[in-house]
C-alpha positions in Angstrom: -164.8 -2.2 -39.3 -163.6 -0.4 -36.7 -159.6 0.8 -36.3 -158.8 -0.7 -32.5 -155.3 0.9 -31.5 -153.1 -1.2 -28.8 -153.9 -0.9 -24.8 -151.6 -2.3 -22.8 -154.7 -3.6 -20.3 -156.0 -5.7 -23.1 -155.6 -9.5 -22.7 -152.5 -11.3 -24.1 -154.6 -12.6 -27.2 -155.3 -10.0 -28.0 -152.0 -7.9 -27.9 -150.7 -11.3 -29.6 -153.5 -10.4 -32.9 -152.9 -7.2 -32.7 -150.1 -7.5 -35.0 -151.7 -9.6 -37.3 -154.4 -6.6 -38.5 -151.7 -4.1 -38.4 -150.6 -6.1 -41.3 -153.8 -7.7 -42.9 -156.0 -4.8 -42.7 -153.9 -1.6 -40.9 -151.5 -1.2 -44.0 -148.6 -1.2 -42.2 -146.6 -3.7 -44.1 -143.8 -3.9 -42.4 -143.5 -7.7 -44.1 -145.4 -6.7 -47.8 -145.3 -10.0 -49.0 -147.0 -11.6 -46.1 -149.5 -8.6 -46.4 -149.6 -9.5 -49.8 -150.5 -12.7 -50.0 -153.2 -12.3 -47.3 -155.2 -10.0 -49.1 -154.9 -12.4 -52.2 -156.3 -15.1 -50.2 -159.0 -12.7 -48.8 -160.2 -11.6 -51.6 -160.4 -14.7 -53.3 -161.7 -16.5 -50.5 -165.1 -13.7 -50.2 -165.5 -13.7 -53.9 -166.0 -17.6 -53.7 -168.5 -17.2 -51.0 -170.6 -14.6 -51.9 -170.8 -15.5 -55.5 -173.0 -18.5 -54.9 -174.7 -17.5 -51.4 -176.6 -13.8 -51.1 -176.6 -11.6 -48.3 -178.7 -13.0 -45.6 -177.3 -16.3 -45.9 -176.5 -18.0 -42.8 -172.5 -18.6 -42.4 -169.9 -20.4 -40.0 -166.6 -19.0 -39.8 -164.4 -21.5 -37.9 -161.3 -21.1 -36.2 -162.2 -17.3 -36.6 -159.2 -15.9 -34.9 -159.5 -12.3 -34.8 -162.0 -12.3 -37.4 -161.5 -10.1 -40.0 -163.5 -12.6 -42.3 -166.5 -12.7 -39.6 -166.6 -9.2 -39.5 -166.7 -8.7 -43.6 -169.5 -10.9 -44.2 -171.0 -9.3 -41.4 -170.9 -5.7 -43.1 -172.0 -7.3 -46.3 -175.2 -8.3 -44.5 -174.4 -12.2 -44.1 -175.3 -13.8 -40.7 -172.6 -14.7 -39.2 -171.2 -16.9 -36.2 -167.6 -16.7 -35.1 -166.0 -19.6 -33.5 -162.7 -19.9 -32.3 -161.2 -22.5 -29.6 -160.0 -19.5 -27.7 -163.0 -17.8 -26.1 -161.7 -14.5 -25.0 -160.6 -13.5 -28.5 -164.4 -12.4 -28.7 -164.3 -9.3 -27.3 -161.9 -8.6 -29.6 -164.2 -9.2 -32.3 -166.5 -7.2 -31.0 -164.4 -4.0 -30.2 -163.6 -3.8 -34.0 -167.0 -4.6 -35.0 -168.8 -1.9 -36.5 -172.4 -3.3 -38.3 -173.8 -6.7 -39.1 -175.0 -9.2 -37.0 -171.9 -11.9 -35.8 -172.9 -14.6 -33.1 -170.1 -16.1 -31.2 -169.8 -19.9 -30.3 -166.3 -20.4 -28.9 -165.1 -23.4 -28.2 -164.6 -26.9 -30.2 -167.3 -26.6 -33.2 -167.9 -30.3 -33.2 -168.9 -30.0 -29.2 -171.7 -27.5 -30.3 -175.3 -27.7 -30.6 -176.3 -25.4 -33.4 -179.7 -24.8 -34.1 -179.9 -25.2 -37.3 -177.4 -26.1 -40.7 -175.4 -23.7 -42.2 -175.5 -22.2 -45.9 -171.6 -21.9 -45.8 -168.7 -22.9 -43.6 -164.8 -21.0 -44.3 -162.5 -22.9 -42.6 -159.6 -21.0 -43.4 -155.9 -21.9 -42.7 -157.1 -24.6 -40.4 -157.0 -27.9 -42.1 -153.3 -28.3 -42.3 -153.1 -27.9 -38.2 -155.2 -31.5 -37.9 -153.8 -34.9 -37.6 -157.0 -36.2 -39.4 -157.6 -33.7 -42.2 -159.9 -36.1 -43.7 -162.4 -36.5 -40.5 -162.2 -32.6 -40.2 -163.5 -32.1 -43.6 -165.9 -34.6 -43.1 -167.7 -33.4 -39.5 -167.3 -29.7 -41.1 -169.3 -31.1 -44.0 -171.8 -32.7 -41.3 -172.6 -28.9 -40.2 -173.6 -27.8 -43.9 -176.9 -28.0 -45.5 -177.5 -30.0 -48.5 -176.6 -28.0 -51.6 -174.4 -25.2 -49.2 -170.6 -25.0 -49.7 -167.5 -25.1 -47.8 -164.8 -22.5 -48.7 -161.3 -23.8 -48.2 -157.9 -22.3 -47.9 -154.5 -24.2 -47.3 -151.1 -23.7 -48.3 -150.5 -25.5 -51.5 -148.6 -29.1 -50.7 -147.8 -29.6 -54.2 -145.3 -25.8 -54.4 -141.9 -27.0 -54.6 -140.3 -25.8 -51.2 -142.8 -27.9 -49.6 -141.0 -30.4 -47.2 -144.2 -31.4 -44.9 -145.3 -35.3 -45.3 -147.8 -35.9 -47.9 -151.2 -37.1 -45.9 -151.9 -39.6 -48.5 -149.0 -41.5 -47.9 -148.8 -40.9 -43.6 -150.2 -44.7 -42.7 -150.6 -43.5 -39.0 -151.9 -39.9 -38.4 -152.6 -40.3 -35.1 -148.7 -39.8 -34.2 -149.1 -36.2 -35.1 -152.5 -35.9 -33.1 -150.1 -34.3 -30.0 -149.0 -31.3 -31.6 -152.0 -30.8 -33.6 -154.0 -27.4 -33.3 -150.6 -25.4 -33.0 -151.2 -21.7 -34.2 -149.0 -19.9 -37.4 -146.7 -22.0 -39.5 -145.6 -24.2 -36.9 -147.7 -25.7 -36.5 -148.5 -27.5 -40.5 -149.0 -30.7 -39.9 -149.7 -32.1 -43.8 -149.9 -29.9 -46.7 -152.5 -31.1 -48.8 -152.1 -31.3 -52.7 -154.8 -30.2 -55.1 -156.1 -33.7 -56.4 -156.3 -34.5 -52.1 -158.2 -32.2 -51.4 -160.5 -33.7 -54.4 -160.1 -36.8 -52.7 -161.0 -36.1 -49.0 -164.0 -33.9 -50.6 -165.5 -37.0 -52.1 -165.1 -39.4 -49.2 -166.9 -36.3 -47.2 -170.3 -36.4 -49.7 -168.8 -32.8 -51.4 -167.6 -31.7 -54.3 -165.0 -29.3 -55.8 -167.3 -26.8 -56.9 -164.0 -24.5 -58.1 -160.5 -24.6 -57.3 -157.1 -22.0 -57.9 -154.0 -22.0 -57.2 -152.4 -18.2 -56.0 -149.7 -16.6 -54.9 -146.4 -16.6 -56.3 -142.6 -16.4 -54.5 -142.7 -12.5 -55.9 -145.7 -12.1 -53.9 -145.6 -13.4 -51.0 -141.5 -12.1 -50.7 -140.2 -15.9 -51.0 -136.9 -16.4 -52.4 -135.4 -13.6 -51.3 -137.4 -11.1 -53.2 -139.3 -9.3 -50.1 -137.4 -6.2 -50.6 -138.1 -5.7 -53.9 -141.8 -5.9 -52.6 -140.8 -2.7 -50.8 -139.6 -0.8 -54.4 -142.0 -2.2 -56.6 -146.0 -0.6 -57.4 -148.7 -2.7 -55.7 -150.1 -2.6 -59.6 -147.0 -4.2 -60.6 -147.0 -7.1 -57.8 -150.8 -7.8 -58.8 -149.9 -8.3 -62.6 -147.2 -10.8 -61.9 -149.6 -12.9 -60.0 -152.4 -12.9 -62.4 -149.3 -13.9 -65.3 -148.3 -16.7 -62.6 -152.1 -17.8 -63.0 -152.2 -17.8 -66.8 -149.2 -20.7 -66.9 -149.8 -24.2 -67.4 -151.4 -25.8 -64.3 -148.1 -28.0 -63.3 -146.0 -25.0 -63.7 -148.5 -23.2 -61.3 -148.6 -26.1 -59.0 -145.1 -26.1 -58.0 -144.8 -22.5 -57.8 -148.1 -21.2 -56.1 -148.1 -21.0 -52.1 -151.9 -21.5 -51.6 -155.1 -23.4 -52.7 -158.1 -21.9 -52.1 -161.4 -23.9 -53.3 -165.2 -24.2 -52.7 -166.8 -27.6 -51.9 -170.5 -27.7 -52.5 -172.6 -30.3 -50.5 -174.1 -32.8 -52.6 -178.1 -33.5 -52.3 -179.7 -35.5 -50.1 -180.4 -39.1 -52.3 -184.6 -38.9 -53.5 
């Protein structure tokens, strides 16, 4: 991937991202644990694709953003296409760019015609800006092959600060459908809780092919502990969230941030 340094003639999305990769891939943690936390959830999130599809396979990242995820796939030798609702965040993409083959469909992803299914689909940090999580899932699951998977990430509705409605009990969505599609964290709508997301997965024809819960308070600097972030070794940081994931699930579930999982499309019925 290539470095990009700031211009001051670069459009306003841009200059607005810009910040973002100084952070998620520059190094320059001025917030560690938000740096932190994204790297958990990147790593995590690649390992769950590419440990079921090879290179070669044919993926959709949507809601792309500045795609860092587009581009890593890319370099890995995945085909790729980038979609994002704002169009001129493209040309971002492509100035950091550096190998692999990206496509780019901006625009809404249920208004285009692709030519063919996909093998995989991230939709990452996306489903908790929709009023209708449950339709989402299933018109992203519309654009999968049979037998491909959906990665998934979303911040963990069941971790204890959490003060967002629950979707399963919200009897109208459709009164949050005005502010829905908002960017960062003002824009959560419904944090979803594990056995949800196991729910709106089965309604959609998928399956929870595997599921964790990451990120702890130490990690991601919650609670008042982002300047010890600052002190302590990255080593350090690492072991107390692979500790956090060796607890009992309902200690983990009120104390992890995110939920990352991989829904598999079930087979077309014989």
């Amino acid at each position: 991937m290539n470095r990009v340094t700031l211009d001051a003639s670069w459009p306003e999305s841009w200059k607005y991202s810009y910040p973002y990769d100084l952070e998620e891939i520059y190094g320059q943690n001025a917030n560690p644990g938000y740096s932190y936390a994204y790297q958990q959830r990147r790593d995590e999130t690649l390992r769950l694709l590419t440990s079921v599809l090879p290179p070669g396979a044919r993926i959709l990242d949507v809601a792309a953003a500045q795609g860092n995820f587009s581009i890593a796939l890319a370099e890995m030798g995945y085909r790729v296409t980038w979609n994002d609702l704002r169009a001129d965040l493209a040309g971002y993409v492509k100035l950091k760019q550096s190998s692999g083959q990206i496509e780019f469909a901006p625009g809404n992803v249920f208004d285009i015609k692709f030519d063919a299914l996909f093998d995989g689909v991230l939709i990452t940090e996306v489903i908790e800006h929709v009023a209708h999580p449950d339709e989402f899932l299933s018109k992203i699951a519309e654009l999968v092959k049979p037998g491909g998977y959906i990665v998934v990430t979303t911040p963990n509705g069941a971790y204890f600060r959490n003060w967002l409605p629950r979707f399963s009990d919200c009897e109208d969505p459709s009164v949050f459908e005005a502010i829905q599609f908002k960017p960062n964290a003002d824009g959560h709508i419904f944090l979803l809780y594990p056995e949800e997301i196991s729910l709106l997965s089965e309604r959609a024809g998928l399956s929870v092919d595997e599921s964790k819960l990451l990120i702890n308070p130490l990690t991601n600097g919650r609670l008042g502990t982002g300047f010890l972030l600052r002190m302590l070794p990255r080593g350090i940081v690492n072991f107390c969230e692979r500790i956090t994931r060796t607890l009992p699930m309902f200690v983990q579930r009120r104390i992890s941030v995110q939920l990352v999982a991989r829904l598999k499309k079930k087979p077309c019925a014989s």
